[in-house]
Backbone bond lengths (Angstrom), bond angles and torsions (degrees), N, CA, C in turn:
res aa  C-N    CA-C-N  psi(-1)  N-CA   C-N-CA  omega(-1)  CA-C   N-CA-C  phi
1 X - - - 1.443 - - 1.534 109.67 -
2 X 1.160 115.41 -43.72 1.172 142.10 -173.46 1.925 111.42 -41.16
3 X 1.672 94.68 -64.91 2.020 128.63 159.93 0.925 91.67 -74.07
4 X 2.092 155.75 15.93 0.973 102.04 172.37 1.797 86.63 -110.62
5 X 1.053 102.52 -13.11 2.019 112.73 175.15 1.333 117.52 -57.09
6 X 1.521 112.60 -48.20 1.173 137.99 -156.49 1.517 89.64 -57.36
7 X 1.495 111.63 -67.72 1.380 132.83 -167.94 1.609 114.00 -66.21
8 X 1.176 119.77 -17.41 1.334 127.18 163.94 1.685 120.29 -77.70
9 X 1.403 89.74 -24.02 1.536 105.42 176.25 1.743 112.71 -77.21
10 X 1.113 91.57 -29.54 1.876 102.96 173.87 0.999 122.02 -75.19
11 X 1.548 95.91 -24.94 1.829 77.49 -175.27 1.644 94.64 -115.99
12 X 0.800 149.80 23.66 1.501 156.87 141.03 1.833 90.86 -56.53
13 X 1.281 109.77 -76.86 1.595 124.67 -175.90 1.268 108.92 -44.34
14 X 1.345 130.42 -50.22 1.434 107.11 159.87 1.332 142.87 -63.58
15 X 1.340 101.30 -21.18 2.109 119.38 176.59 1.545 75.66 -68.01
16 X 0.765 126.31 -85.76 2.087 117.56 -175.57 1.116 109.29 8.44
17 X 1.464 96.74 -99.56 1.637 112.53 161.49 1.383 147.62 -23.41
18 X 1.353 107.23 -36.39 1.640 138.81 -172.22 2.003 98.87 54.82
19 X 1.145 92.74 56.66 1.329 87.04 165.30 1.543 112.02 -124.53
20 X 1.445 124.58 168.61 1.428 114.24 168.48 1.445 111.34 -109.79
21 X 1.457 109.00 -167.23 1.305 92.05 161.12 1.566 137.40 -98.88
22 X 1.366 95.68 5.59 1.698 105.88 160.18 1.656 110.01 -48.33
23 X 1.026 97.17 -54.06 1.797 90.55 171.35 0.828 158.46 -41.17
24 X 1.584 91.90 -21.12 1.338 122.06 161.26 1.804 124.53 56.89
25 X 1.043 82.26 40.53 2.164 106.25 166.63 0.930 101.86 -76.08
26 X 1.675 107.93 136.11 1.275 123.96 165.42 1.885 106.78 -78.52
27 X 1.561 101.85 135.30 1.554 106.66 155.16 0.873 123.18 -20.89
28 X 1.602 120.94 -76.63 1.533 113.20 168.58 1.150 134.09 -24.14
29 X 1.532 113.21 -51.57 1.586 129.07 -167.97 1.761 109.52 -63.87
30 X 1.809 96.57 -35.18 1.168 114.51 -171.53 1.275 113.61 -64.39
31 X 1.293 111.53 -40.19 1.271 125.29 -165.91 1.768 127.32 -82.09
32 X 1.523 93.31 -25.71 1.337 106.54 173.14 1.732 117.85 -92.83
33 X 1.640 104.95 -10.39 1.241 94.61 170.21 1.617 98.37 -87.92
34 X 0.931 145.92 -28.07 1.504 144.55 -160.27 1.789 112.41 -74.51
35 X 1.674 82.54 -43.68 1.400 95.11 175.99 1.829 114.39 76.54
36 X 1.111 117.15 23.10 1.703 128.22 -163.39 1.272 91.56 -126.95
37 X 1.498 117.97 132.44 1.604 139.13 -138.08 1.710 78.01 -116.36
38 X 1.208 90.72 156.89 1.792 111.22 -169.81 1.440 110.50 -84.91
39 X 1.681 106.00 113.35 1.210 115.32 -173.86 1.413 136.44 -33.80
40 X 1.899 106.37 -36.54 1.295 94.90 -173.01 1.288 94.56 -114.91
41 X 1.388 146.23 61.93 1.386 163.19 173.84 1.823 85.57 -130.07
42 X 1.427 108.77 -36.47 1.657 89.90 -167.40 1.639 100.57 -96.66
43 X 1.147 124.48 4.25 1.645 129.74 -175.50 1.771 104.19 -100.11
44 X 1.264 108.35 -30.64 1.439 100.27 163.41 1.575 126.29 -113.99
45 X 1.186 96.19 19.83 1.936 104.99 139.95 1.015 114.00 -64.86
46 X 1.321 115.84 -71.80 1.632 148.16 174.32 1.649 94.39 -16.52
47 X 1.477 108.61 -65.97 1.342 117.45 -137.06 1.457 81.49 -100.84
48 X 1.465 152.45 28.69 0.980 161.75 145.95 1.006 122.31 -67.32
49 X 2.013 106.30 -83.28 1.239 132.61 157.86 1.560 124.48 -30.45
50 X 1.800 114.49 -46.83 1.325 104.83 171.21 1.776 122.75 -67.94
51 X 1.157 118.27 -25.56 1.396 142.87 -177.11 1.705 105.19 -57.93
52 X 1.639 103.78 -51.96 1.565 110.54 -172.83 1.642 96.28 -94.60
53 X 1.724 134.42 -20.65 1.275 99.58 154.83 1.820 133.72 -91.19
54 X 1.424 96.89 20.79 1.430 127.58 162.64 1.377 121.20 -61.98
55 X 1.508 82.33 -62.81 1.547 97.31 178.62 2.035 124.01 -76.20
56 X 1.326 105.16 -37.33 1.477 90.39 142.17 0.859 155.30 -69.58
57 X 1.159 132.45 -6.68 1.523 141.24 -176.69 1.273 115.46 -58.06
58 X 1.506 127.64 108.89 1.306 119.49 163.01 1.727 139.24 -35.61
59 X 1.625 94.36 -54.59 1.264 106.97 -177.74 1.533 125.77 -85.91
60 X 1.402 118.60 169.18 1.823 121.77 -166.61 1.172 68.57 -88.31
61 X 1.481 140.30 132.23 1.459 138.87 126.76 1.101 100.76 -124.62
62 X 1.404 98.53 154.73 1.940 107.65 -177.48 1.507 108.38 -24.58
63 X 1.356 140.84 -64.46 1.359 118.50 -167.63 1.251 133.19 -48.46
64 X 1.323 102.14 -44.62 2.056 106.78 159.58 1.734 109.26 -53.21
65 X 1.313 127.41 -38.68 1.572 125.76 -162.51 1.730 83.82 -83.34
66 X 1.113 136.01 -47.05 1.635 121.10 -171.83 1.357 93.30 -63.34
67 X 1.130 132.75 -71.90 1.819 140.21 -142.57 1.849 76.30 -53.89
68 X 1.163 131.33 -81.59 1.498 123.74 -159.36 1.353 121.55 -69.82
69 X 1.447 126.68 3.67 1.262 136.32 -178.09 1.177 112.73 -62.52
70 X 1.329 122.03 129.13 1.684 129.89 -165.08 1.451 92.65 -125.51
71 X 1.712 116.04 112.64 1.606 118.88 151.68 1.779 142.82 -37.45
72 X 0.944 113.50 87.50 1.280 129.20 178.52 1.733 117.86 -11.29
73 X 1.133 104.97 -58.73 1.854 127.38 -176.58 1.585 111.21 -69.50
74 X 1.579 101.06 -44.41 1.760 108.16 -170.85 1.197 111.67 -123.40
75 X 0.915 109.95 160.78 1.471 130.19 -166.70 1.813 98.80 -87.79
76 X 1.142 113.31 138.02 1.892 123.95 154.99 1.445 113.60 -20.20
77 X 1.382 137.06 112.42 1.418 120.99 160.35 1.729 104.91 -43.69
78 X 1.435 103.76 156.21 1.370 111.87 166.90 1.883 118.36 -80.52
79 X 0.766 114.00 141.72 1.426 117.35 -174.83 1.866 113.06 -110.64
């Protein structure tokens, strides 16, 4: 999922540009003219930030009862 963002992100960044990839630009090059920060560098901020205001939260509100919620029928995948 991860390669499949990345690469969706490229070629968005080149429609930017109007270049293809015959042109043969480097990512880098691409990236610094666009100036648009790398998607999944910015999805696990995200998913950081919610985690540590997860983890502070005083109160039981639904987000603590989902994160520990254990399915009735099935058992835990193994980890």
């Amino acid at each position: 999922m991860k390669r499949k963002l990345q690469i969706t992100q490229r070629a968005m960044e080149r429609q930017m540009l109007n270049i293809t990839k015959r042109d043969k630009k480097r990512n880098e090059w691409i990236r610094n003219q666009t100036g648009v920060k790398d998607v999944t560098r910015r999805i696990a901020q995200r998913k950081w930030k919610w985690a540590g205001h997860i983890a502070r939260t005083k109160d039981l509100g639904w987000s603590i009862e989902i994160l520990q919620w254990i399915p009735r029928d099935k058992k835990r995948p193994r980890r």
